[in-house]
C-alpha positions as CSV (number, residue, x, y, z in Angstrom):
1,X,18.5,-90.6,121.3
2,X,17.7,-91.7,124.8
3,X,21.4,-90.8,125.9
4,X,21.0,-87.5,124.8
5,X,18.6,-86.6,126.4
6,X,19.8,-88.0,129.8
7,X,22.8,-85.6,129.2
8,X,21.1,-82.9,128.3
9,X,18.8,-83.1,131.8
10,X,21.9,-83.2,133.6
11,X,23.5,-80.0,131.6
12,X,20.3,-78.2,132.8
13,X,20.1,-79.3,136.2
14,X,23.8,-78.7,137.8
15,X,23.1,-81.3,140.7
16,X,21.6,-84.5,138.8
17,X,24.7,-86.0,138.4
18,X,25.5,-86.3,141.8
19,X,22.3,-87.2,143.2
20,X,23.0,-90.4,141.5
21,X,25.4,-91.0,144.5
22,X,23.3,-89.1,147.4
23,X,20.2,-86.9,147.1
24,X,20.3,-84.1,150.4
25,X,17.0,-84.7,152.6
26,X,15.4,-82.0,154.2
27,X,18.9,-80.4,154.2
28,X,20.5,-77.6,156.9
29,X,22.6,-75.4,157.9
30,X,23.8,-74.9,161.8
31,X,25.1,-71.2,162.1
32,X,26.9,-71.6,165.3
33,X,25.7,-68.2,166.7
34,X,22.5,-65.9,166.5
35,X,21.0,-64.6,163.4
36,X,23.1,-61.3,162.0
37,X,26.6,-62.5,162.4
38,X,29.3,-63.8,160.5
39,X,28.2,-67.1,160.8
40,X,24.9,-66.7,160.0
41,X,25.7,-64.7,156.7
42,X,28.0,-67.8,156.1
43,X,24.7,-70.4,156.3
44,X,22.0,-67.9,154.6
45,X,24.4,-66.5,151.7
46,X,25.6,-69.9,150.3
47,X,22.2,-71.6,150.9
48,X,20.2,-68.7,149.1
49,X,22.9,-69.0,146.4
50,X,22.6,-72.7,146.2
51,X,19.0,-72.5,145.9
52,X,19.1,-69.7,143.2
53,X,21.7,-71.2,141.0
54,X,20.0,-74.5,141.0
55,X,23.3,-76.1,142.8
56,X,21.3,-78.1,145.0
57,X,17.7,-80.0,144.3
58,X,15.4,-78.2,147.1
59,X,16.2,-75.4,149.6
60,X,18.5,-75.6,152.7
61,X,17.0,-74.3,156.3
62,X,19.2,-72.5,158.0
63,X,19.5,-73.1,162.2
64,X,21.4,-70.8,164.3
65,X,22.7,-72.8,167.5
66,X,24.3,-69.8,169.3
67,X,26.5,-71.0,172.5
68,X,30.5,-70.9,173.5
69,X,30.7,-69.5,169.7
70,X,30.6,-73.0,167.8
71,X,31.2,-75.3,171.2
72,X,27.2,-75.9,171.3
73,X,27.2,-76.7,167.8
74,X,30.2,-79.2,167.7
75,X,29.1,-81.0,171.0
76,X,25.2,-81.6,169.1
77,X,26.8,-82.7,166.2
78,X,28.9,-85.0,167.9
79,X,26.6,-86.3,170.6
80,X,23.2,-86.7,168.6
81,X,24.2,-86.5,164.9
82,X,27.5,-88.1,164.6
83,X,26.5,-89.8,160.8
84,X,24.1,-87.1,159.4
85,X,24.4,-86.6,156.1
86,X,22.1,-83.3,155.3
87,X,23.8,-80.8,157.4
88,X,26.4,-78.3,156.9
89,X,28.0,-76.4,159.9
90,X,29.4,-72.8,159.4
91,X,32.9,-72.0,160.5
92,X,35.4,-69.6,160.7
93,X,39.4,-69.1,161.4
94,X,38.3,-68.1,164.9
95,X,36.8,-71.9,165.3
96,X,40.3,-73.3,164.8
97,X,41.5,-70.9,167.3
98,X,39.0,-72.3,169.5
99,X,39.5,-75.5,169.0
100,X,43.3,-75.3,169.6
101,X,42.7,-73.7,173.1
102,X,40.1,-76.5,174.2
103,X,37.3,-74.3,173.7
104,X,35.3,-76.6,172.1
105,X,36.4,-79.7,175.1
106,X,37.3,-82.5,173.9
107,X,36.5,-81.8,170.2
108,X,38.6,-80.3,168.1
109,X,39.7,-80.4,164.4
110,X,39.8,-84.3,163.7
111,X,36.2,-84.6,165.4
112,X,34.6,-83.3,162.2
113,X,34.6,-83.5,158.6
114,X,36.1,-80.4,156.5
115,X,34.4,-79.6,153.4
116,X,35.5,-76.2,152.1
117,X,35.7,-72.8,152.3
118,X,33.0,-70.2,150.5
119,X,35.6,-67.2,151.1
120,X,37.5,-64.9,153.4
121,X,38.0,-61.8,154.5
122,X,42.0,-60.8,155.5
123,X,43.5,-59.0,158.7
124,X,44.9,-55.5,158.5
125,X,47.8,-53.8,161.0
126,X,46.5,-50.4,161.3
127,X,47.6,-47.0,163.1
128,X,46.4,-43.2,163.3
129,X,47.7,-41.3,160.1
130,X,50.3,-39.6,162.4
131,X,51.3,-42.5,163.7
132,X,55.6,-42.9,164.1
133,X,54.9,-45.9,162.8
134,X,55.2,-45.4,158.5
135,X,56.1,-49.3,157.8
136,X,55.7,-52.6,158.8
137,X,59.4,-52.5,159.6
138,X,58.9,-49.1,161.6
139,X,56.7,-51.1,163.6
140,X,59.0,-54.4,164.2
141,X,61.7,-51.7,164.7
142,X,59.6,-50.7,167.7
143,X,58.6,-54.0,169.3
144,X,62.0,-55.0,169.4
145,X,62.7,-51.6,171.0
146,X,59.8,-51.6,174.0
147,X,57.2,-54.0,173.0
148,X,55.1,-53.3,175.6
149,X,55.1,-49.4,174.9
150,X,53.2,-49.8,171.9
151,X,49.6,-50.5,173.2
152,X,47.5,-52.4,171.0
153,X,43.6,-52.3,171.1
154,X,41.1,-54.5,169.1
155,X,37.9,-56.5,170.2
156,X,38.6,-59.7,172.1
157,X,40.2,-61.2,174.8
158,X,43.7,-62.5,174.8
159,X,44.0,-65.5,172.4
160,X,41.7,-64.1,170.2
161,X,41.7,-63.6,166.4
162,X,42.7,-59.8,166.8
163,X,45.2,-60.6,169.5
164,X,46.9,-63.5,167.6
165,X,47.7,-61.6,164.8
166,X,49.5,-59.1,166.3
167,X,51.1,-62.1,168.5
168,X,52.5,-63.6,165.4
169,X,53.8,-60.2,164.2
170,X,55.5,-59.9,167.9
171,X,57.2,-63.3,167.3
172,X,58.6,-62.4,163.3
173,X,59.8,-59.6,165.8
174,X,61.4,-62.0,168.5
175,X,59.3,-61.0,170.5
176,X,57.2,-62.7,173.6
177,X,53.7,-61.9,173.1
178,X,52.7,-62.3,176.3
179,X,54.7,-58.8,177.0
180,X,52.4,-57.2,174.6
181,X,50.1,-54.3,176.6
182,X,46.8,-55.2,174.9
183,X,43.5,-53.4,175.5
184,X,40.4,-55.7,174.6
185,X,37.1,-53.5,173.7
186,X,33.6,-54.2,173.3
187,X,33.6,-54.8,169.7
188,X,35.2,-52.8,166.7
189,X,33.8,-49.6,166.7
190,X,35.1,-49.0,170.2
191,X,38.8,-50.2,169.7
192,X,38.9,-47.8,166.3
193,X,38.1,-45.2,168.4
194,X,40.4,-45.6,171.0
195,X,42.8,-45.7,168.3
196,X,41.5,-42.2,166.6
197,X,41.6,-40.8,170.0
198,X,45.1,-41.6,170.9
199,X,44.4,-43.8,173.5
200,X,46.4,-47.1,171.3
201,X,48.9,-47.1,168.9
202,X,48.0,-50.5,167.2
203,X,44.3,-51.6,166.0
204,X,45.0,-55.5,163.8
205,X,41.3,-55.6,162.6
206,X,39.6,-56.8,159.4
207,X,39.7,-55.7,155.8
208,X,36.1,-55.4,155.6
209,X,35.6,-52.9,159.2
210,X,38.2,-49.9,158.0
211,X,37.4,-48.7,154.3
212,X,35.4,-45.5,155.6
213,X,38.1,-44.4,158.0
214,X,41.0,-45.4,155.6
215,X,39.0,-43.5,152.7
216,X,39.0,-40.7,155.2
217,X,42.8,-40.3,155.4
218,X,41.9,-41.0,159.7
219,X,44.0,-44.3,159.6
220,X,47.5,-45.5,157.6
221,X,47.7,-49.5,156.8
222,X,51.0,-51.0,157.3
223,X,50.1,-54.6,155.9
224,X,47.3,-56.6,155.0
225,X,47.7,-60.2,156.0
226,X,47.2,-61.9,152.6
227,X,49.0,-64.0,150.6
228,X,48.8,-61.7,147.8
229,X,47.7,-58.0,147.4
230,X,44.1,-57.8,148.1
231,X,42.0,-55.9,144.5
232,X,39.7,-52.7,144.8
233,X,40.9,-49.9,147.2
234,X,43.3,-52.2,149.3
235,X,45.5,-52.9,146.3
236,X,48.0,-50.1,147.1
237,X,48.4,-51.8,150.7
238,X,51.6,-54.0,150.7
239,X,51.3,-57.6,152.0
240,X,53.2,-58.0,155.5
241,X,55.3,-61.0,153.2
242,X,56.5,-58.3,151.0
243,X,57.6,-56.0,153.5
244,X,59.9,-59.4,154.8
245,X,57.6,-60.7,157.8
246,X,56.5,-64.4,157.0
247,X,52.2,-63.6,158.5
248,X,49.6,-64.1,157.3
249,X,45.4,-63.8,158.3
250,X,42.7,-65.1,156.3
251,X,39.2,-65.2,158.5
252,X,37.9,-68.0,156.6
253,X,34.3,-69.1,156.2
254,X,33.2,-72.2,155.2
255,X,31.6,-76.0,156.4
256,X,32.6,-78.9,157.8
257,X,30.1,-81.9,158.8
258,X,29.3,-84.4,161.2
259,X,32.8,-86.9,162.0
260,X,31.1,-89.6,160.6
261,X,28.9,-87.9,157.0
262,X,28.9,-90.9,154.7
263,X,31.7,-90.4,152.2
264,X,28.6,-90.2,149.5
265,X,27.0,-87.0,150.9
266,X,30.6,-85.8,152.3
267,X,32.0,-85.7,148.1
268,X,28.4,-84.7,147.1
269,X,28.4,-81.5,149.5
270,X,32.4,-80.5,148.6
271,X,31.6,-80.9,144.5
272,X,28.7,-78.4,145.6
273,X,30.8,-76.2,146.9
274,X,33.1,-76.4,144.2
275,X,30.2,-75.8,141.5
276,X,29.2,-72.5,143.7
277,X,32.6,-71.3,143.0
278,X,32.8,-72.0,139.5
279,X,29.5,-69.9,138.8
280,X,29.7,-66.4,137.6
281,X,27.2,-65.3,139.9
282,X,29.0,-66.1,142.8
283,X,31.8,-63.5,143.1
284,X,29.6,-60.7,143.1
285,X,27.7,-62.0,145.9
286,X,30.5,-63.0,147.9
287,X,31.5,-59.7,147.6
288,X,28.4,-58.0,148.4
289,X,29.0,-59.6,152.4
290,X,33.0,-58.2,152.5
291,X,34.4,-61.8,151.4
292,X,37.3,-61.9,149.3
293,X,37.5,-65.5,147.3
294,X,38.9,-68.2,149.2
295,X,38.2,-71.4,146.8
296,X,39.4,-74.5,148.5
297,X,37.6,-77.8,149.0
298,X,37.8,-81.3,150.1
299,X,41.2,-83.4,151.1
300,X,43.2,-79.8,150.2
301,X,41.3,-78.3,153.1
302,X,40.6,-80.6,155.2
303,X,44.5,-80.5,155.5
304,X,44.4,-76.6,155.4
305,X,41.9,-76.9,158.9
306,X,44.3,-79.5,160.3
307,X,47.4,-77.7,159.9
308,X,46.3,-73.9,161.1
309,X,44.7,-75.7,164.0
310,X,47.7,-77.2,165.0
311,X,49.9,-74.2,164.6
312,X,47.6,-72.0,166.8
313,X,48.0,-74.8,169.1
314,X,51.9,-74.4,169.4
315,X,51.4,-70.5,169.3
316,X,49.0,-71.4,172.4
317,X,51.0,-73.7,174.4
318,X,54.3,-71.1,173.4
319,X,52.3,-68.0,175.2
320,X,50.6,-70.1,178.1
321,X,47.3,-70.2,176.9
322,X,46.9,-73.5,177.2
323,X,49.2,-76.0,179.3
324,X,51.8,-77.4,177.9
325,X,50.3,-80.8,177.5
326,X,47.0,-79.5,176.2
């Protein structure tokens, strides 16, 4: 009788059987920016949904730490809270980027611990709808013609996320990126426009930034950069793989911890994560904030981070972005 009703408490409470292993303290989130960004969404959607799903025993604060976009928050987490075990830090694809160009100094991808992604949104290669560009092969066609007559505009400097994946298309090409004529903007409002008004050929931005002007008939998509058609009104947009050119783009979001979480509270925060993507609730909110799902955890990702960081680190070194022993 007494064993039954020890599993039944557990049934109802999702998180008692791993708070026989660690219980969070006082738990929290570092978004590594300030409040309203993608970071920040990443820390206050997944904690709220924690909380309301009853995933976790008591509610989880969210910090923003804004600074060198995530190099404040790795160099804290490093330098004062190396072995803390209640805190989660929010990252994105653009962090590995980072990290691979020694952003971040002398921390990069094995200076933390990766716990999982909570989704991801994908890059898009778009163009006016008059564009001469019809196909993704209309537009390697053209690279290999005159790369740098096709000018490209998006928000970010060289190396960013934007730039890099129209670098990687320039290389499927054979192409060297660093002949590429890209125009950085403000942000993505500015570089759509520039694209409306003639002014670029080439906008890469996110799945989530063009359904008005694609809905419009103002832009044509020649690829999203997914593994696998993306659902809803993207799902008559071919994958760049299908059209034969081997890129692909998730921005993912997700956590890693300090280098040194105890292995307790590192499992206990990935079977978390796992549970929130288990839950029927949680694909409608992930939605709700332009994510796509993205469910990967633990050892899978960790090796995920490790690779993609290393990759952007060739691409780096390749294009002179970083010194070639960087």
């Amino acid at each position: 009788m007494q064993r039954r009703m020890l599993i039944t408490a557990a049934a109802a409470l999702p998180w008692a059987a791993q708070a026989l292993g660690f219980t969070p303290q006082n738990a929290e989130c570092i978004a590594p920016a300030a409040p309203g960004g993608g970071f920040d969404v990443t820390c206050r959607l997944t904690t709220r949904m924690l909380s309301e799903l009853n995933l976790v025993p008591s509610p989880i604060r969210t910090q923003n730490m804004p600074g060198g976009i995530g190099a404040v928050a790795i160099n804290h987490i490093n330098a004062q809270r190396p072995t803390d075990p209640n805190v989660l830090i929010a990252f994105s694809t653009g962090s590995w980027l980072n990290m691979a160009q020694r952003r971040f100094g002398r921390f990069a991808e094995n200076d933390v611990r990766w716990i999982g992604a909570v989704g991801a949104d994908y890059g898009v290669i778009a163009v006016k709808r008059d564009s001469r560009f019809q196909t993704l092969a209309d537009l390697v066609a053209g690279m290999r013609e005159g790369i740098s007559n096709i000018p490209v505009g998006s928000s970010g400097a060289v190396g960013s996320q934007d730039w890099t994946k129209v670098a990687l298309i320039a290389r499927a090409a054979g192409q060297d990126p660093r002949r590429m004529r890209y125009v950085p903007f403000e942000g993505g409002g500015a570089a759509m426009a520039a694209l409306l008004g003639g002014h670029t050929q080439l906008f890469p931005g996110d799945a989530s930034e063009i359904r008005g002007q694609l809905e419009a008939g103002e832009i044509r998509l020649l690829a999203v950069l997914a593994p696998q058609r993306l659902p809803g009104f993207l799902s008559v947009v071919p994958t760049a793989k299908e059209q034969g050119v081997d890129v692909e783009w998730p921005i993912i979001r997700g956590f890693y911890g300090p280098p040194r979480m105890p292995d307790a509270a590192y499992e206990y925060w990935v079977d978390v994560l796992r549970r929130l993507h288990a839950h029927p609730a949680w694909p409608e909110a992930r939605a709700a904030q332009g994510m796509f799902e993205f469910n990967m955890v633990g050892a899978e990702f960790a090796a995920l981070a490790k690779r993609r960081t290393e990759e952007y680190r060739v691409l780096a070194r390749d294009v002179g972005l970083i010194q070639p022993t960087q």
